[in-house]
Steps between C-alpha positions, in 0.01 A plus 500: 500500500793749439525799666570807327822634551555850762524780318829729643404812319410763704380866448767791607414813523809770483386859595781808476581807384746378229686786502703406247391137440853338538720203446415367898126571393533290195711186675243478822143497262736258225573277786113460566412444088758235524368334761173514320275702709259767348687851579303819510670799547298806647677870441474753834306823320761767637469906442810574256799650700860510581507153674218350245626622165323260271093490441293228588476488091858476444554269768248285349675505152843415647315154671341447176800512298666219714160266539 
């Protein structure tokens, strides 16, 4: 009887602030696409401010752009 073959794929689940979403952001989650796992990325809801200059809205847009 053959056996069916092991899926690899696993679910990853990236949480941040993604403040910007940048090129080291993009290689790491691009790295786990290639590999074929199901990627989920999860975006940190921060209060606007000096050290979080981007909404969780814009933030979102900039991800979306890329995947």
């Amino acid at each position: 009887m053959p056996t069916k073959k092991k899926s690899k794929s696993k679910n990853i689940l990236f949480i941040g602030r993604w403040q910007p979403f940048h090129e080291g952001h993009r290689k790491m989650i691009g790295e786990a696409i290639k590999e074929g796992h199901n990627v989920i990325i999860a975006i940190r809801d921060t209060k606007v401010s000096k050290s979080n200059p981007y909404s969780v809205a814009k933030r979102k847009n900039m991800i979306a752009k890329i995947y």
